[in-house]
PQR file with spaces between the fields and no chain letter, atoms N, CA, C, O and H, PARSE charges and radii, in Angstrom:
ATOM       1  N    UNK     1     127.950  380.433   79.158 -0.4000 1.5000
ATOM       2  CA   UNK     1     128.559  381.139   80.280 -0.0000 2.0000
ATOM       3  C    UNK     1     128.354  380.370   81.589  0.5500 1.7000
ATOM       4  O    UNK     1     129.338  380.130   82.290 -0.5500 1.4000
ATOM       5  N    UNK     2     127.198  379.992   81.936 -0.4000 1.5000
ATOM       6  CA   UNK     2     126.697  379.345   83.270 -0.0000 2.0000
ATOM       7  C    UNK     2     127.558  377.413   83.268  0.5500 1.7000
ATOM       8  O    UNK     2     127.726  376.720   84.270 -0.5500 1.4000
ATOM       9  H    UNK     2     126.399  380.187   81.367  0.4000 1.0000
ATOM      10  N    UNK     3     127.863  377.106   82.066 -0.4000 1.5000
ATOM      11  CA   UNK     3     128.257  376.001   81.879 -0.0000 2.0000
ATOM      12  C    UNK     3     130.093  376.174   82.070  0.5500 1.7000
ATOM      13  O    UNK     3     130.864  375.359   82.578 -0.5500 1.4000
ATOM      14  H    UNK     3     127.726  377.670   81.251  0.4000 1.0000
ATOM      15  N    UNK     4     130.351  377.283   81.574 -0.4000 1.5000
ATOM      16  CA   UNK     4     132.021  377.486   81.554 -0.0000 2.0000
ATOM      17  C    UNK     4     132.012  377.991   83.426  0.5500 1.7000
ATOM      18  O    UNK     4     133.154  377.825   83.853 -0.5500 1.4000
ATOM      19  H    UNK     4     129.725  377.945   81.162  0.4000 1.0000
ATOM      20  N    UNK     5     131.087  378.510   84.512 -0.4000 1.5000
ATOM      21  CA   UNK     5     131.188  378.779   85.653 -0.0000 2.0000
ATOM      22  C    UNK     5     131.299  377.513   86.357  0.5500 1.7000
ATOM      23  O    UNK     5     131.993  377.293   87.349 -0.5500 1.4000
ATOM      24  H    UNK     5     130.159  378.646   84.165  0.4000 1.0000
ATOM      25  N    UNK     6     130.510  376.673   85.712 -0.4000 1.5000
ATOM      26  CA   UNK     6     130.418  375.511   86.290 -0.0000 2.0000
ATOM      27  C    UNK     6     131.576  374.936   86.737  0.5500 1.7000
ATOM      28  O    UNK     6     131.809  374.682   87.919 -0.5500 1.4000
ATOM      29  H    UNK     6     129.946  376.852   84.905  0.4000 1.0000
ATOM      30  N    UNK     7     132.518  374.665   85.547 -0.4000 1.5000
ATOM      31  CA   UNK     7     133.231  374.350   85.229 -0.0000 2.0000
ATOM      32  C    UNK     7     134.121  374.639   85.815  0.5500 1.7000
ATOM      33  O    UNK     7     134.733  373.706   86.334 -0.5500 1.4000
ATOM      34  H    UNK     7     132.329  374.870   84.586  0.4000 1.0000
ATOM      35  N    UNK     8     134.505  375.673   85.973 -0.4000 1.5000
ATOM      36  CA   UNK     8     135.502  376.703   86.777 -0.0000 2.0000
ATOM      37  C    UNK     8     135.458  376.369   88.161  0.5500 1.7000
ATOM      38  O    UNK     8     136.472  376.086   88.799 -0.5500 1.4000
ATOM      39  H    UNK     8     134.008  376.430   85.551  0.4000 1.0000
ATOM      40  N    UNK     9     133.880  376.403   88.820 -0.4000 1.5000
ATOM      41  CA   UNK     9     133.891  376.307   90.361 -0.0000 2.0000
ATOM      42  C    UNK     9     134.300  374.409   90.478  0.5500 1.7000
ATOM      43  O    UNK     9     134.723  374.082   91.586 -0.5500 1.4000
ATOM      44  H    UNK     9     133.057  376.632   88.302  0.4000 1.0000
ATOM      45  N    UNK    10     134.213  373.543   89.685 -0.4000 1.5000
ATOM      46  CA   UNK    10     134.542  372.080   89.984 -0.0000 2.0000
ATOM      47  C    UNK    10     135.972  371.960   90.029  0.5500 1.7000
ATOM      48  O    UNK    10     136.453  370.992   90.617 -0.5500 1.4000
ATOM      49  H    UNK    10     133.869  373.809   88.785  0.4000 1.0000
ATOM      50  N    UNK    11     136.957  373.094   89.312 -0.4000 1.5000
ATOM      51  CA   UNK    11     138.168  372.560   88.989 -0.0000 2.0000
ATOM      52  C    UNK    11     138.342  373.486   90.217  0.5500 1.7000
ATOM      53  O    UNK    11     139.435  373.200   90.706 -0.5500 1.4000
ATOM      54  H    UNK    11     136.566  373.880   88.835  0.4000 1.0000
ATOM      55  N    UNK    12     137.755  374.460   90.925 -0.4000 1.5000
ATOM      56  CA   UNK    12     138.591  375.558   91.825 -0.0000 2.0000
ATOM      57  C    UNK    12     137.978  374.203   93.414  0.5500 1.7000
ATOM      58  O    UNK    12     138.669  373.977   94.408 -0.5500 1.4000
ATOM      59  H    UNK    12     136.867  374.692   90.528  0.4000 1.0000
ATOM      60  N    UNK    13     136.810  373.677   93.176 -0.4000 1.5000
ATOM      61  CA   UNK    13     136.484  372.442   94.141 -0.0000 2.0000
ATOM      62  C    UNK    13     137.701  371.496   94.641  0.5500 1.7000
ATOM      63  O    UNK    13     138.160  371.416   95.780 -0.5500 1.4000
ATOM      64  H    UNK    13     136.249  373.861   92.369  0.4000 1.0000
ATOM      65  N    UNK    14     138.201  370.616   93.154 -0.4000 1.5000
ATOM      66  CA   UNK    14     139.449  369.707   93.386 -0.0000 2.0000
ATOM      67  C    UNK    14     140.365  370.702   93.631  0.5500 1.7000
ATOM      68  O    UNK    14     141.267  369.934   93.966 -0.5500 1.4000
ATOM      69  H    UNK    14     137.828  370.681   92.229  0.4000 1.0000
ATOM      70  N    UNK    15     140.820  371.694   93.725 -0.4000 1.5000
ATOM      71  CA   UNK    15     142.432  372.162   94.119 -0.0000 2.0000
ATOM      72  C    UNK    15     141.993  372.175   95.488  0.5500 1.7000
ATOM      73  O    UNK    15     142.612  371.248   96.012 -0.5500 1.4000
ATOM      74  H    UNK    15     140.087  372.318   93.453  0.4000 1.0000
ATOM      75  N    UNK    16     141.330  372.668   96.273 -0.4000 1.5000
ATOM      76  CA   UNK    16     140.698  373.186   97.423 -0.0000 2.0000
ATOM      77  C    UNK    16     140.725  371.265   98.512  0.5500 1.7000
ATOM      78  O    UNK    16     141.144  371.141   99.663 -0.5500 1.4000
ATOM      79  H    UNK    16     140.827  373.421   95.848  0.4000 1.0000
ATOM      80  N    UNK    17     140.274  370.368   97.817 -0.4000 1.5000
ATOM      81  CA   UNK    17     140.185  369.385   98.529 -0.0000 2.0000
ATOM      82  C    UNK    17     141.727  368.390   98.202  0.5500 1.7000
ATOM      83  O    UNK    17     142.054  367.387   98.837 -0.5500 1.4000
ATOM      84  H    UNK    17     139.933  370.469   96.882  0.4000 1.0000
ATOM      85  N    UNK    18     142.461  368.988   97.092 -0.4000 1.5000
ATOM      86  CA   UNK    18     143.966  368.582   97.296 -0.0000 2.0000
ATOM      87  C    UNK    18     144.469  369.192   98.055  0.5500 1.7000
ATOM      88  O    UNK    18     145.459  368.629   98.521 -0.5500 1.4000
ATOM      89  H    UNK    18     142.195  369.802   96.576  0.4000 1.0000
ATOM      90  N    UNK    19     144.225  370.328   98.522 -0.4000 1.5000
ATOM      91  CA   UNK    19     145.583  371.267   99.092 -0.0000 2.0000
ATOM      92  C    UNK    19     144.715  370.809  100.575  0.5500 1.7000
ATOM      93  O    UNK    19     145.461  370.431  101.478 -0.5500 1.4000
ATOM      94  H    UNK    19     143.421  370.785   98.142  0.4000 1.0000
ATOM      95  N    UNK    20     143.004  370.814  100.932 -0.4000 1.5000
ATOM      96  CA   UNK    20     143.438  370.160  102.560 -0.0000 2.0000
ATOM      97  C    UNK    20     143.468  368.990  102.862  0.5500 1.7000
ATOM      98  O    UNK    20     143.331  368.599  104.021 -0.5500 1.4000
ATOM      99  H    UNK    20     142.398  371.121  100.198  0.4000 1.0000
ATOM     100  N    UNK    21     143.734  367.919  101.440 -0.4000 1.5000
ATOM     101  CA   UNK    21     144.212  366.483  101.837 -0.0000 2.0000
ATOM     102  C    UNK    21     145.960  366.978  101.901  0.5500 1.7000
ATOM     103  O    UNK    21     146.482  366.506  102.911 -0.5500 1.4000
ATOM     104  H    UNK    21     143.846  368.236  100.499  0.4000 1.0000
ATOM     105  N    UNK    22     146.781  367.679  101.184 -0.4000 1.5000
ATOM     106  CA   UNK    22     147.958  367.956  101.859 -0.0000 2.0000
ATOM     107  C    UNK    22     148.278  368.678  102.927  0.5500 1.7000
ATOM     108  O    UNK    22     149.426  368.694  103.371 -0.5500 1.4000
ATOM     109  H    UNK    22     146.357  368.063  100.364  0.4000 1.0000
ATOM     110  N    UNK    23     147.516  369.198  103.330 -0.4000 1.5000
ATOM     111  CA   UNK    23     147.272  370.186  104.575 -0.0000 2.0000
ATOM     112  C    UNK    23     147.132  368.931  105.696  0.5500 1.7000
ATOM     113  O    UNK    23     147.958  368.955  106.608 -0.5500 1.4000
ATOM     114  H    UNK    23     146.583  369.184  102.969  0.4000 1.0000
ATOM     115  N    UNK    24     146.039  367.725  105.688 -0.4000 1.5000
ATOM     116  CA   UNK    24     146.013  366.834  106.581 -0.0000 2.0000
ATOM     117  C    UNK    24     147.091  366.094  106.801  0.5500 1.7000
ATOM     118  O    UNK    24     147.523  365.886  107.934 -0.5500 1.4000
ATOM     119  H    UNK    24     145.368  367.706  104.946  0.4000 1.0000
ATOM     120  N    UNK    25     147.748  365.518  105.468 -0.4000 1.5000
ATOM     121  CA   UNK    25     148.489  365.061  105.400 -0.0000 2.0000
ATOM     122  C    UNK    25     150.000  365.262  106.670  0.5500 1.7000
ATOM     123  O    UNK    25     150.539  364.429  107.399 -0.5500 1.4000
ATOM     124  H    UNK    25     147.397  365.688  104.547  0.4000 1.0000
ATOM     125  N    UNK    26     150.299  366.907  106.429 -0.4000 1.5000
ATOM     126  CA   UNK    26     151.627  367.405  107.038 -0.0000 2.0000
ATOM     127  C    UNK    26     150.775  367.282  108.561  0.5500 1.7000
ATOM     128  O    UNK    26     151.436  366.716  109.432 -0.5500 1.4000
ATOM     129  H    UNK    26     149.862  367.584  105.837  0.4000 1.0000
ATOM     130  N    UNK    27     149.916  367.570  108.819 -0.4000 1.5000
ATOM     131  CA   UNK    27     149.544  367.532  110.242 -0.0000 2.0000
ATOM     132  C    UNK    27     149.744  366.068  110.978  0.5500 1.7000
ATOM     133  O    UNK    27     150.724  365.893  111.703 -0.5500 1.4000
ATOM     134  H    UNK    27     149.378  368.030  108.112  0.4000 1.0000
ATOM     135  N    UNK    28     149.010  365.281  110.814 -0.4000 1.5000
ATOM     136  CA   UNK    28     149.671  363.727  110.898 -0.0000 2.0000
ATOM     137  C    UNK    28     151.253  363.660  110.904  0.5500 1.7000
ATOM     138  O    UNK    28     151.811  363.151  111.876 -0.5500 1.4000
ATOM     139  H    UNK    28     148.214  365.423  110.226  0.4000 1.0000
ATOM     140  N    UNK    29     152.036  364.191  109.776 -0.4000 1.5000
ATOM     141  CA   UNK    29     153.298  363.740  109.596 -0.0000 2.0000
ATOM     142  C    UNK    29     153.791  364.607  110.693  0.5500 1.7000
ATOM     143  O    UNK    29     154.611  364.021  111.401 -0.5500 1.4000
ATOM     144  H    UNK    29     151.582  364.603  108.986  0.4000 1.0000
ATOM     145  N    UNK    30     153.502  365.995  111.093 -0.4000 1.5000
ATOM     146  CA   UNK    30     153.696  366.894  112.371 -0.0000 2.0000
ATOM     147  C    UNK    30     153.916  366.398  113.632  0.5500 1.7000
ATOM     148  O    UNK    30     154.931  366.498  114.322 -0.5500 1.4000
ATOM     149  H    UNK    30     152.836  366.470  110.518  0.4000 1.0000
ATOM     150  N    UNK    31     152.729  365.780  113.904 -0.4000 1.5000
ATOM     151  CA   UNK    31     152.158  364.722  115.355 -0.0000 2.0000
ATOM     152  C    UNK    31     153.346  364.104  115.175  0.5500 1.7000
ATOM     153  O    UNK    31     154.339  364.573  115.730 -0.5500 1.4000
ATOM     154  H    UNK    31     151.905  365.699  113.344  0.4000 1.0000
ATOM     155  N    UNK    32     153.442  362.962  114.379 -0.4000 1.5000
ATOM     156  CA   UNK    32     154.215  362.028  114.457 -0.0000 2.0000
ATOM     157  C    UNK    32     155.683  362.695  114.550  0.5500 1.7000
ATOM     158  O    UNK    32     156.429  362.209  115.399 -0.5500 1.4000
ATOM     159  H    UNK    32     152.635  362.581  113.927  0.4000 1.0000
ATOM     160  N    UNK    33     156.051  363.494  113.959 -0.4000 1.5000
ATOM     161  CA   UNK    33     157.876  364.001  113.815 -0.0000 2.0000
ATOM     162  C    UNK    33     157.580  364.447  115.518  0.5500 1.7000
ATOM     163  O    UNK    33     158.662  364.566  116.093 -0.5500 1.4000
ATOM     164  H    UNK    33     155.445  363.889  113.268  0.4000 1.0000
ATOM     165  N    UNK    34     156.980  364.583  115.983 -0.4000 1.5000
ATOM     166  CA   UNK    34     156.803  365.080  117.702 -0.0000 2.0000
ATOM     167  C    UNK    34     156.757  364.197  118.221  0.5500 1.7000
ATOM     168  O    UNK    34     157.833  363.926  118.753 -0.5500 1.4000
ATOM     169  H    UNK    34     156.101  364.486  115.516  0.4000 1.0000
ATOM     170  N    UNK    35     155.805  363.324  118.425 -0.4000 1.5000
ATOM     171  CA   UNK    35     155.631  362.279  119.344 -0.0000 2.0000
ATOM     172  C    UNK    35     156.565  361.475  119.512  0.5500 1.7000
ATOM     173  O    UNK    35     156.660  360.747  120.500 -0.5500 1.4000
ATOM     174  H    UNK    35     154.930  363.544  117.993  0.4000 1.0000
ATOM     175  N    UNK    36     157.743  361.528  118.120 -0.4000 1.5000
ATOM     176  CA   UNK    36     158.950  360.543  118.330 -0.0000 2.0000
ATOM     177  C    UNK    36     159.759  360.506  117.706  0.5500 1.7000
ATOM     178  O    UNK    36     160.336  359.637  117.053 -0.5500 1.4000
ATOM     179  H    UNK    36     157.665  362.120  117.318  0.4000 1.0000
ATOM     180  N    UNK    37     159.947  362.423  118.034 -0.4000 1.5000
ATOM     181  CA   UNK    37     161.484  362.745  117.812 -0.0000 2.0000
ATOM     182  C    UNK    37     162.269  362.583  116.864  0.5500 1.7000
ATOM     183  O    UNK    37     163.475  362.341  116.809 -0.5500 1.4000
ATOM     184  H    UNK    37     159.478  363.129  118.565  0.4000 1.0000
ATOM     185  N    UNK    38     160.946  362.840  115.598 -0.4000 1.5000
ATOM     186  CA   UNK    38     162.000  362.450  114.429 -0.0000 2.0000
ATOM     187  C    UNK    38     162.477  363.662  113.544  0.5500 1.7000
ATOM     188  O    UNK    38     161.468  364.182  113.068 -0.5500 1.4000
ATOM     189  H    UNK    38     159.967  363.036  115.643  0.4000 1.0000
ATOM     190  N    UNK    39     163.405  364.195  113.212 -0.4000 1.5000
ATOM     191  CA   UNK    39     163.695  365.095  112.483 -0.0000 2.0000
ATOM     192  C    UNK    39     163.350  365.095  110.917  0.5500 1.7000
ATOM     193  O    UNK    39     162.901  366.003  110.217 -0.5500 1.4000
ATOM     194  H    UNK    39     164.225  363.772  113.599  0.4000 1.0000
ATOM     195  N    UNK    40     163.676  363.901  110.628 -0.4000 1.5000
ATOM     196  CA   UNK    40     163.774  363.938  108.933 -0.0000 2.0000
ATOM     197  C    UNK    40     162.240  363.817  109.366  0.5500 1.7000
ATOM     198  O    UNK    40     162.047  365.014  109.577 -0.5500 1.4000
ATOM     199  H    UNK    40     164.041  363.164  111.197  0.4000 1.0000
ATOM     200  N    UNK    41     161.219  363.309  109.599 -0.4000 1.5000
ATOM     201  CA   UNK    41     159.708  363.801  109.313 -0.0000 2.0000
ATOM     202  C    UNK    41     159.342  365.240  109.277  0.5500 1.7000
ATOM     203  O    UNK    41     158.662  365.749  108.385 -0.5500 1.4000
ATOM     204  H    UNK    41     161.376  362.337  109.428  0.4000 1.0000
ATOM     205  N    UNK    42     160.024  366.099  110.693 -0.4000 1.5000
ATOM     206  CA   UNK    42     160.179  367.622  110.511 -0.0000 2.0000
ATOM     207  C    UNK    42     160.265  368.183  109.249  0.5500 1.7000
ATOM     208  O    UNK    42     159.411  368.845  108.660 -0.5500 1.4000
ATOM     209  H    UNK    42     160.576  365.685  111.417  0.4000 1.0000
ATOM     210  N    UNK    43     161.411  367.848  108.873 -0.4000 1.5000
ATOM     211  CA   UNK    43     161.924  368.364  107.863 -0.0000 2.0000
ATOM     212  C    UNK    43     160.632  368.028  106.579  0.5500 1.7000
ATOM     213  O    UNK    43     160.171  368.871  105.809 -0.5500 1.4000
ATOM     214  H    UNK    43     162.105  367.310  109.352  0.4000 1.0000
ATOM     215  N    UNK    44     160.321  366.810  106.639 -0.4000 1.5000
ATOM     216  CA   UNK    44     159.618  366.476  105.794 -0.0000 2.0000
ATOM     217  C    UNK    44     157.933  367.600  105.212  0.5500 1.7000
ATOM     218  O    UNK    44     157.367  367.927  104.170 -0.5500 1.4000
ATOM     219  H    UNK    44     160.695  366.125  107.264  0.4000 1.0000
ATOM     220  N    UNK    45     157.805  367.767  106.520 -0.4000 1.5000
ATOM     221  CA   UNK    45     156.865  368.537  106.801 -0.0000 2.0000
ATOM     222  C    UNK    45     157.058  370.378  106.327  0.5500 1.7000
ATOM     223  O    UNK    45     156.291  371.155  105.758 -0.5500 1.4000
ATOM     224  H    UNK    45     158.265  367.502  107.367  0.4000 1.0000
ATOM     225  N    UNK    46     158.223  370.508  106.794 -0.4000 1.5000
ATOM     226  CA   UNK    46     158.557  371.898  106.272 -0.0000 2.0000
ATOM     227  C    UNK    46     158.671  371.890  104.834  0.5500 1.7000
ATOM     228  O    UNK    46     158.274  372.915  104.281 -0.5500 1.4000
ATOM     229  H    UNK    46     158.845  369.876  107.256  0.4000 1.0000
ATOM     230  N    UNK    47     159.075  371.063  104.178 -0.4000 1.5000
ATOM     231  CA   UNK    47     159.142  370.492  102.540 -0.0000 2.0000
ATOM     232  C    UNK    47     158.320  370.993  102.203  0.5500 1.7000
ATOM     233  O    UNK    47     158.354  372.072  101.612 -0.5500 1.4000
ATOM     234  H    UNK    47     159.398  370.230  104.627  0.4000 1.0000
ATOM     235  N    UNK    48     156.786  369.998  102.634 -0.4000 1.5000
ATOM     236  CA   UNK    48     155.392  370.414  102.003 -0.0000 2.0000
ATOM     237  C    UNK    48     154.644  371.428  102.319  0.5500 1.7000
ATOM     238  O    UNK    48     153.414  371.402  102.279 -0.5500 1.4000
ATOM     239  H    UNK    48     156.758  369.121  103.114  0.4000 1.0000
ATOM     240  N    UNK    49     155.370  372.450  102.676 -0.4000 1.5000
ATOM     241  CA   UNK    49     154.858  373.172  103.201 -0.0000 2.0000
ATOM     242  C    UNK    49     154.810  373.987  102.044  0.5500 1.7000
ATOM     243  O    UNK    49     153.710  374.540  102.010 -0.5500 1.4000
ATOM     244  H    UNK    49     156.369  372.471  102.709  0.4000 1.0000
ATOM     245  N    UNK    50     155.705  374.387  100.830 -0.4000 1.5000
ATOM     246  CA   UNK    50     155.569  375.128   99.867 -0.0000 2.0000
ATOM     247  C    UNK    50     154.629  374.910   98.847  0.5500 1.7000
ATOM     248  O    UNK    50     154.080  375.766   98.152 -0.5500 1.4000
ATOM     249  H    UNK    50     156.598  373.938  100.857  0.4000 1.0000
ATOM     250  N    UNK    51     154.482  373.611   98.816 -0.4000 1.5000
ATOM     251  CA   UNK    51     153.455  372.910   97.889 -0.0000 2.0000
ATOM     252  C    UNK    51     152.189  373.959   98.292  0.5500 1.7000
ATOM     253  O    UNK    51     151.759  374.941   97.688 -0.5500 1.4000
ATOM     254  H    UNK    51     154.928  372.916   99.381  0.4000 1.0000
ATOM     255  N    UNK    52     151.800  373.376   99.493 -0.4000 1.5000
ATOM     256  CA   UNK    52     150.331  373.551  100.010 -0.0000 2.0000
ATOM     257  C    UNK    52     150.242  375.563   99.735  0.5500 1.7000
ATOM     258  O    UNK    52     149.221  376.118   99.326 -0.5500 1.4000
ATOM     259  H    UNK    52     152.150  372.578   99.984  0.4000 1.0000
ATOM     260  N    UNK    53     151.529  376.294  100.075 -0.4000 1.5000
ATOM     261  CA   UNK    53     151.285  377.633  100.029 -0.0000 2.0000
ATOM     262  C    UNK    53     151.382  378.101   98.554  0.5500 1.7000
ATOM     263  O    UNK    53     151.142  379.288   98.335 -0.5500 1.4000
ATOM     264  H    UNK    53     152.358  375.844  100.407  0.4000 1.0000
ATOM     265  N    UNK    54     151.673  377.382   97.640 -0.4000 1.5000
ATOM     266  CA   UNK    54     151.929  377.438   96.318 -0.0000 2.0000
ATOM     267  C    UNK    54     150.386  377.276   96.011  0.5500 1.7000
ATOM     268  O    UNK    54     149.736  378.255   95.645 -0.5500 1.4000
ATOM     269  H    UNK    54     151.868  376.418   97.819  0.4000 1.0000
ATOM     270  N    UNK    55     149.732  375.868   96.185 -0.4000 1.5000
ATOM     271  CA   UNK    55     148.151  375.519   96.093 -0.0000 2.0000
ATOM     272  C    UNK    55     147.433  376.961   96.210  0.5500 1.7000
ATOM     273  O    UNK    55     146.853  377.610   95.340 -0.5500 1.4000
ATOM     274  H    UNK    55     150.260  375.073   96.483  0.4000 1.0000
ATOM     275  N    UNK    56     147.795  377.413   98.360 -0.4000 1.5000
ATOM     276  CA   UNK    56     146.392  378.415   98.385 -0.0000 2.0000
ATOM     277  C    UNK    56     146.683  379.790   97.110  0.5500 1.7000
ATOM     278  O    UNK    56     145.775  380.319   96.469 -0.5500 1.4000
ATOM     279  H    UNK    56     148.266  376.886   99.067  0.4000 1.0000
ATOM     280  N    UNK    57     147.985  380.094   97.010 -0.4000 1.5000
ATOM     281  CA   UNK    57     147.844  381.167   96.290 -0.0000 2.0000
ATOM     282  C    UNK    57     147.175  381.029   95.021  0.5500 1.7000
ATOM     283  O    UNK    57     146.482  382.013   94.764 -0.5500 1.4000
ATOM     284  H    UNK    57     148.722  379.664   97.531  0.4000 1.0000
ATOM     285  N    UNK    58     147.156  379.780   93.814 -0.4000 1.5000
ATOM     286  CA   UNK    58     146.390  379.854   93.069 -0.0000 2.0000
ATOM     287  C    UNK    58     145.314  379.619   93.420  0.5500 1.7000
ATOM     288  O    UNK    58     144.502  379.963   92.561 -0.5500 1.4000
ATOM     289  H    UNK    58     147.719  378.981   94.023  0.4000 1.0000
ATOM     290  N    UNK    59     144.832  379.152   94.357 -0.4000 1.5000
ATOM     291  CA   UNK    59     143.159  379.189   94.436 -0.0000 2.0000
ATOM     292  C    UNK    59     142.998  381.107   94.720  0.5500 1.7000
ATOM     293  O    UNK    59     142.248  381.843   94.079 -0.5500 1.4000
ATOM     294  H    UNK    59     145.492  378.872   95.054  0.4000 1.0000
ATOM     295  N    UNK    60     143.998  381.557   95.915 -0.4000 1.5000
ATOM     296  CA   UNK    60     142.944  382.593   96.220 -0.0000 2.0000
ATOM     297  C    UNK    60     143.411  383.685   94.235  0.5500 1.7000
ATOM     298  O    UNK    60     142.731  384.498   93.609 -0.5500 1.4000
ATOM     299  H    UNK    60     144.607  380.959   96.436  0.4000 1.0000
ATOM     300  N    UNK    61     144.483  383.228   94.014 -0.4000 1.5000
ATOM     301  CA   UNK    61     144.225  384.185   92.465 -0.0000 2.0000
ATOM     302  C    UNK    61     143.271  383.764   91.607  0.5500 1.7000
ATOM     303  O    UNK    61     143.195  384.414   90.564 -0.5500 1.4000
ATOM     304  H    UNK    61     145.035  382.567   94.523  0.4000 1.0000
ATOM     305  N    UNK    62     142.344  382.649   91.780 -0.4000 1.5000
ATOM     306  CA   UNK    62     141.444  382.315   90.893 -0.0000 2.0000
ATOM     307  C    UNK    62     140.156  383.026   91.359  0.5500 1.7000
ATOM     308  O    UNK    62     139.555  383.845   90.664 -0.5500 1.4000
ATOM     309  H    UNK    62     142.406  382.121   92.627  0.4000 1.0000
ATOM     310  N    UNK    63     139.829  382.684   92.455 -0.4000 1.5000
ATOM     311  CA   UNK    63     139.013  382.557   93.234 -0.0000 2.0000
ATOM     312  C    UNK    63     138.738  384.347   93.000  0.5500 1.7000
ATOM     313  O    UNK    63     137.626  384.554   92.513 -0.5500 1.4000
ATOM     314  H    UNK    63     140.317  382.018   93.020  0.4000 1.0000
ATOM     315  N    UNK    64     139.316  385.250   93.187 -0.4000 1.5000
ATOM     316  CA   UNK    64     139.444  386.908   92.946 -0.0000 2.0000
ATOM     317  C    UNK    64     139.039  387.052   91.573  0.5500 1.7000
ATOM     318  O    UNK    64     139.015  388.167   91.051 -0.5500 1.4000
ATOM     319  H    UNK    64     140.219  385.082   93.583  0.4000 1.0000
């Protein structure tokens, strides 16, 4: 049991540090679609935006 928790909290670890390396990711790409007026980065950014809200919901349904 304590070995299958383990287990569980390492894989709920990596989703958690993918979703705020994509979370950093769109912020950078944010700055930048601002600082110089670029749309298709905008856009780019609104893209990943489902990913990352797709991510938190399975963490927070695991995580419960």
């Amino acid at each position: 049991m304590e070995r299958h928790f383990k287990l569980e909290l390492d894989e709920l670890k990596q989703q958690l540090l993918w979703m705020g390396g994509l979370a950093e990711r769109s912020v950078h790409q944010a700055m930048r679609a601002v600082l110089e007026c670029d749309e298709k980065a905008a856009q780019d950014v609104f893209s990943n935006e489902d990913a990352i809200n797709k991510l938190q919901i399975e963490i927070d349904e695991r995580v419960v």
